[in-house]
C-alpha positions as CSV (number, residue, x, y, z in Angstrom):
1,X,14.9,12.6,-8.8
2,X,15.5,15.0,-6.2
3,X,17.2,15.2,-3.0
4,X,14.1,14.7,-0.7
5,X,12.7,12.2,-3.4
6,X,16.1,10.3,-2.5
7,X,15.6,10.3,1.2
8,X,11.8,9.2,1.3
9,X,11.1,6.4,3.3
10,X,8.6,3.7,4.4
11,X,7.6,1.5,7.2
12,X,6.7,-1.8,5.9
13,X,5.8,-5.4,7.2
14,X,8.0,-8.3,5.9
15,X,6.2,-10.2,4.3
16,X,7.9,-13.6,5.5
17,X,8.6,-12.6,9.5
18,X,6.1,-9.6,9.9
19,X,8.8,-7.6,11.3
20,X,8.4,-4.2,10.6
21,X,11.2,-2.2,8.6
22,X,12.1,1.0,7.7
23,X,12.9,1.1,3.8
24,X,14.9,3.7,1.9
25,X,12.6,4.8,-1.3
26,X,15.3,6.6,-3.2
27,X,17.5,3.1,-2.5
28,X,15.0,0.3,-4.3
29,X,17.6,-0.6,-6.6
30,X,19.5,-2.0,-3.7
31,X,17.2,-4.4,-3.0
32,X,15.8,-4.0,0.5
33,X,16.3,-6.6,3.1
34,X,14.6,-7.5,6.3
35,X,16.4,-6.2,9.2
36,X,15.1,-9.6,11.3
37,X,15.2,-12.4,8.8
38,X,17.6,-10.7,5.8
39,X,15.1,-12.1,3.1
40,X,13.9,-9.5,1.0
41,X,11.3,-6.6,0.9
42,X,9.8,-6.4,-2.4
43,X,8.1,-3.0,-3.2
44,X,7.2,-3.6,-6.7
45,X,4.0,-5.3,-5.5
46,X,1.4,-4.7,-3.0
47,X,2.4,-5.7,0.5
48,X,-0.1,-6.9,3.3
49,X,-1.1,-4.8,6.2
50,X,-2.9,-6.0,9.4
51,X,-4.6,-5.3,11.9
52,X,-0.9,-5.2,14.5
53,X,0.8,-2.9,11.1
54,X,-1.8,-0.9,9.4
55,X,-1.2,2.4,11.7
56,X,2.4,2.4,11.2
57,X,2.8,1.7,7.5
58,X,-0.1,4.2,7.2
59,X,1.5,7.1,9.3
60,X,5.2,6.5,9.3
61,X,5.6,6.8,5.6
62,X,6.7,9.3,3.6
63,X,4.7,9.0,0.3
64,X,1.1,8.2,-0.4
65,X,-0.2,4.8,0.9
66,X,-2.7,3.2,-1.7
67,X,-4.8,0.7,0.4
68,X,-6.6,-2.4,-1.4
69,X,-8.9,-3.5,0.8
70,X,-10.4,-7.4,-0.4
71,X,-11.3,-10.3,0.3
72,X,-9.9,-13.6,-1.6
73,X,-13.4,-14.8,-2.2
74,X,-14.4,-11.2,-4.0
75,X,-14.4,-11.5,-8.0
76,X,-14.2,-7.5,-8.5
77,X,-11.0,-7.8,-6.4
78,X,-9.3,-10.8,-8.4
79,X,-9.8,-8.2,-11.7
80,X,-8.5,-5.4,-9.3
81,X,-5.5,-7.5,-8.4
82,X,-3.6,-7.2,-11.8
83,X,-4.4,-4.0,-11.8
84,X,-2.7,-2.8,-8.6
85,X,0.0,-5.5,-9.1
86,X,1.0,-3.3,-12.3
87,X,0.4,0.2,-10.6
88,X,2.7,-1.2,-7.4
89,X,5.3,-1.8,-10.4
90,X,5.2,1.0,-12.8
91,X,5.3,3.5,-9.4
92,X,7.3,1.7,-7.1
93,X,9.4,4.6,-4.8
94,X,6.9,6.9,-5.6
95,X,3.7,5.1,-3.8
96,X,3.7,2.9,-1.4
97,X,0.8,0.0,-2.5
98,X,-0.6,-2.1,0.1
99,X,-3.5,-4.8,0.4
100,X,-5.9,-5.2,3.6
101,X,-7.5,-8.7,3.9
102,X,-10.8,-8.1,5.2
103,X,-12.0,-11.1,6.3
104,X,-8.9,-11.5,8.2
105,X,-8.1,-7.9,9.7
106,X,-11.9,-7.1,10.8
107,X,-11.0,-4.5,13.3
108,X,-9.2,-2.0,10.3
109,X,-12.3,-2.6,8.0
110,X,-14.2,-1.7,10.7
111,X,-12.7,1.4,11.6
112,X,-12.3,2.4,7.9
113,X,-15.8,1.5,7.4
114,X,-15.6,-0.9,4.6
115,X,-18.9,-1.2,3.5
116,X,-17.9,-2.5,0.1
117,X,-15.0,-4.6,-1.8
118,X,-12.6,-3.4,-2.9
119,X,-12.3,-0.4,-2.2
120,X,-9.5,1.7,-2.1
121,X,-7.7,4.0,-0.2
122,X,-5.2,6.3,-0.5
123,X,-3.4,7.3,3.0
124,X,-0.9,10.7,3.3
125,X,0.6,10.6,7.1
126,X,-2.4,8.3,8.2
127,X,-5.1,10.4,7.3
128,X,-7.6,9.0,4.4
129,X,-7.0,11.4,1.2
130,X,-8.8,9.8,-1.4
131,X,-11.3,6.5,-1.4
132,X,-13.4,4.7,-4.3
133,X,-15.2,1.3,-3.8
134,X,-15.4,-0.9,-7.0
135,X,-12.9,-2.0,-9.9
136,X,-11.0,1.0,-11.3
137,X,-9.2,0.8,-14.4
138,X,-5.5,1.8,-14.5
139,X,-6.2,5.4,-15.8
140,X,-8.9,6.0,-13.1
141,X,-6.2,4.1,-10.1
142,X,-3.9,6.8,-11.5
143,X,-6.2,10.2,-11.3
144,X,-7.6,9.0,-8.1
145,X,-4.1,8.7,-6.3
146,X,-2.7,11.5,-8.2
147,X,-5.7,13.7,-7.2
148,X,-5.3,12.6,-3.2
149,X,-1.5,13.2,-3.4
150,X,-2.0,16.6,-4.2
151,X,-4.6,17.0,-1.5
């Protein structure tokens, strides 16, 4: 890993307070705590974004964002979910995965123009770098945020 890999870092929600925290990429192994709360910030999984958190995980993050965007009564997203559950995983540090509730965070979908579930989204510096609506096998979750982290 190299220097700047060390010192990337990213803005996420906790997922017990909602506080948002700045966490130290290149320091996982630590096991990141909540500033507010001290309970702590898992980023081997997706995390939840909302409406209030969406533009500052988005934009104040230094490596790609992967957005889920779902809804709990979607079936293509309950097959997506174990795929993205073993994506967040495998590339923990190195992508940031994150899961939009639709039904719940209307005003994001909106602006995004969800039009279908899931779809995905892959965010560099809160701009939209890569998007596919449907189920994607791991391979094709792989290309399509390798692909947008080059762009």
């Amino acid at each position: 890993m190299s220097v700047t890999e060390l010192h990337k870092k990213a803005t996420v929600a906790c997922p017990f307070c909602s506080t948002l925290n700045r966490v130290d990429l290149g320091r996982l192994g630590d096991r990141p705590r909540c500033g507010e709360c001290k309970r702590p910030i898992l980023l081997d999984r997706p995390i939840a974004v909302t409406d209030a958190t969406f533009e500052r995980v988005t934009t104040d993050t230094d490596v790609s964002v992967v957005m889920d965007c779902y809804a709990d009564w979607c079936g293509p997203c309950k097959i997506m979910a174990p795929i993205l559950d073993a994506f967040a995983h495998d590339r923990a540090g190195e992508v940031l995965v994150t899961k939009l509730d639709t039904d719940r965070n209307q005003a994001t979908a909106q602006r995004l123009d969800i039009r279908a579930i899931p779809t995905l989204i892959v965010f560099r510096k809160g701009r939209a770098v890569g998007r596919q609506a449907g189920v994607l096998s791991r391979p094709q979750l792989d290309a399509l945020v390798d692909a947008a982290s080059r762009a």
